[in-house]
ZATORZA-488682 format. One record per residue (C-alpha): residue number from 1; residue in one letter; x, y, z. Coordinates in steps of 0.1 Angstrom, whole numbers, plus 2048, in hexadecimal, padded with zeros to 3 digits. Last residue first. Layout:
N
[site NUM a [X Y Z]]
...
end
This chain:
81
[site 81 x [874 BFB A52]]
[site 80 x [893 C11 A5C]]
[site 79 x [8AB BFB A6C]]
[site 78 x [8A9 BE2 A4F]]
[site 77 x [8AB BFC A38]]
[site 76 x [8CD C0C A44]]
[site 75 x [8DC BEA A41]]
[site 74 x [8D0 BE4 A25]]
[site 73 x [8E3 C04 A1A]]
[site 72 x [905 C01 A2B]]
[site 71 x [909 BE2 A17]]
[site 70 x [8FD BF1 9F7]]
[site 69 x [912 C10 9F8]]
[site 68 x [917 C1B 9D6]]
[site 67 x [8F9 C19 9C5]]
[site 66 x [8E1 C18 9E5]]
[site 65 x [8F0 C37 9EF]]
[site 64 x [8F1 C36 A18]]
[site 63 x [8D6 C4B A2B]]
[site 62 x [8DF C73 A35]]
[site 61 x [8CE C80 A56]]
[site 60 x [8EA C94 A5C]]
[site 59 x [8F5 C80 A76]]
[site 58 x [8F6 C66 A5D]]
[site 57 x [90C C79 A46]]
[site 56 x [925 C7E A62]]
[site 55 x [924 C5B A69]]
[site 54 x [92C C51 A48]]
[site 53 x [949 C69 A4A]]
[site 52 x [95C C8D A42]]
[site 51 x [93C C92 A2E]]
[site 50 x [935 CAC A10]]
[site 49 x [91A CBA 9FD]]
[site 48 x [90B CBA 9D8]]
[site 47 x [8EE CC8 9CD]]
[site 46 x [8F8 CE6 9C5]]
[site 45 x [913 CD2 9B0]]
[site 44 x [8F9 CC2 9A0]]
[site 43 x [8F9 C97 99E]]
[site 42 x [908 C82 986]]
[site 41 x [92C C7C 99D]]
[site 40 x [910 C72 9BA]]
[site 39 x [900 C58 99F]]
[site 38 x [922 C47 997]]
[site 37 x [92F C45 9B7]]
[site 36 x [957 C50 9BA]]
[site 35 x [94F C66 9DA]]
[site 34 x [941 C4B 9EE]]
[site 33 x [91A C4E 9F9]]
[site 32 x [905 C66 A02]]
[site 31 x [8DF C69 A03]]
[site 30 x [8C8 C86 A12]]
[site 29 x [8B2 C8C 9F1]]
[site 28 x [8B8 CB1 9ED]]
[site 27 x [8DA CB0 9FC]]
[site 26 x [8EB C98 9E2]]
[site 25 x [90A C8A 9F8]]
[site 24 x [92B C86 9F5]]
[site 23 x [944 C6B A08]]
[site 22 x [966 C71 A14]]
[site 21 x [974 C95 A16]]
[site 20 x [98E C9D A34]]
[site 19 x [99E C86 A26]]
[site 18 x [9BF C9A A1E]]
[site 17 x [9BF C92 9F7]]
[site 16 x [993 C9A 9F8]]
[site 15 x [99A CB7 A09]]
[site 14 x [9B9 CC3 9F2]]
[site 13 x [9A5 CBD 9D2]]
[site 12 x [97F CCD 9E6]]
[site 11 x [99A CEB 9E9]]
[site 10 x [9AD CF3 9C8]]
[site 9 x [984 CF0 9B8]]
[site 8 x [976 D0A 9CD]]
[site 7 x [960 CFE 9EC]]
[site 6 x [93E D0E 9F6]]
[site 5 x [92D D03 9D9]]
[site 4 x [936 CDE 9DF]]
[site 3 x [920 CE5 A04]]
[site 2 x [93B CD7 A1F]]
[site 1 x [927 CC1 A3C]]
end
């Protein structure tokens, strides 16, 4: 997980090229989701963090964006009812 404050601008660009950047995620409320989401591109930049992958995120104890990520989403409900 990469915090958006920690990164300058030249960087998160070259991340995000290279892949090493692939979904964002709002720390406060433990979601991410894909990095062109219309809610995560609303959200703080202190806010804001940074996944290699899904799985990553999950580890995290991150859930799926239900905006951007619907399928991943249910499917993260139905497992935690």
């Amino acid at each position: 997980m990469i915090r958006h404050s920690d990164l300058k601008r030249d960087e998160l660009k070259r991340q995000i090229k290279s892949h090493s950047i692939k979904f964002a995620g709002n720390a406060p409320l433990k979601i991410y989701g894909t990095l062109r989401c219309r809610s995560g591109k609303r959200m703080k930049r202190e806010n804001r963090v940074f996944f290699e992958s899904a799985a990553e995120a999950i580890k995290e104890g991150y859930r799926p964006c239900g905006n951007c990520m619907k399928a991943d989403y249910k499917a993260w409900i139905s497992l935690n009812r």
